[in-house]
N, C-alpha and C positions, 0 to 999 in steps of 0.2 A: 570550222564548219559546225553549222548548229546540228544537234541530234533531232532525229528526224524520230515521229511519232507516227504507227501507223493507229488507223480507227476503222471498225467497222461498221457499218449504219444501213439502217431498210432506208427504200423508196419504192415508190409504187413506179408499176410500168410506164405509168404515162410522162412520169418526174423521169425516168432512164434515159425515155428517147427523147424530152430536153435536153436531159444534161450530155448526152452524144451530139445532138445537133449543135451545140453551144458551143462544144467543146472544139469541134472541128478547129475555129478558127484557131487551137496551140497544138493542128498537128492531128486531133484525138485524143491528146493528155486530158485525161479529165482532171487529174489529180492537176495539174497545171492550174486549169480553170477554177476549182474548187476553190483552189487558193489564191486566186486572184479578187473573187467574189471576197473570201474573206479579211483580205488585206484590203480591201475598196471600204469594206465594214467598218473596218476599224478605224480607219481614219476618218471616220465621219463622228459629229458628234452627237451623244446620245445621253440623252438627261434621264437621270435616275432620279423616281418618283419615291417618297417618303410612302409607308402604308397610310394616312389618313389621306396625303395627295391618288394616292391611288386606288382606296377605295371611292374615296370622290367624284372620281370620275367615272369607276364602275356606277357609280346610283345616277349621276348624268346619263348614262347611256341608259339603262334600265328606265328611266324616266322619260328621254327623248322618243324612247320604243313605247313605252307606255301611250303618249301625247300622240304620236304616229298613227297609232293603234287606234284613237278614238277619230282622229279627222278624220281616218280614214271610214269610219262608221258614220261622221257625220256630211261626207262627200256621197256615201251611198243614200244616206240618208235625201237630200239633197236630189239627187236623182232622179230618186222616185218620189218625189213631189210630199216629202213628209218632214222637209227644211223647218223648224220650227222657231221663233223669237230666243228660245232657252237656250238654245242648241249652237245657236249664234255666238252669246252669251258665252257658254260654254267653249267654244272652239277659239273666242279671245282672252280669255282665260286661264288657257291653258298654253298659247302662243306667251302670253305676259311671263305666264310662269317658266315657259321655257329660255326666255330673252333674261330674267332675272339671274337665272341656275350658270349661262352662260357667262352672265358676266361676273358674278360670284368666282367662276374660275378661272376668267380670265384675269380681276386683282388677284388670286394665291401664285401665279407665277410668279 
């Protein structure tokens, strides 16, 4: 029999009464449940990112927010009847740049 480990760990009230209602289906075992979740985990497979893959993808994200950020200035913009030629411009511009960035990550896979 393998040695069993025990852990203590917070959750917040609201994660409690999932994990009670979850749990139900082994009886109320949470500890049942826990470890179902984590043996379900483990057999799934999970790619481990190099740190330049990984910062990578943080400036992707940072950037896709960045890009967000501005349609969405230029959607208001837009609205209120202040649509400009530039802005246009602009907003294909930053669509290019984002279709680029993506596929830059999708060759490093």
């Amino acid at each position: 029999m393998k040695r069993k480990i025990h852990r203590n760990f917070r959750i917040t009230e609201e994660q409690m009464i999932h994990l009670e209602k979850q749990s139900e289906v082994y009886n109320g075992n949470q500890s049942k449940y826990i470890r179902r979740l984590i043996d379900e985990d483990m057999g799934k497979e999970h790619r481990v990112y190099t740190k330049e893959e990984f910062q990578a993808r943080k400036e992707l994200v940072y950037e896709i927010n960045r890009i967000g950020n501005n349609i969405n200035q230029i959607v208001k913009n837009a609205n209120m009847k202040f649509y400009s030629e530039y802005e246009k411009k602009k907003l294909f511009a930053m669509m290019k740049k984002l279709l680029e960035m993506l596929e830059e990550q999708e060759e490093r896979k």
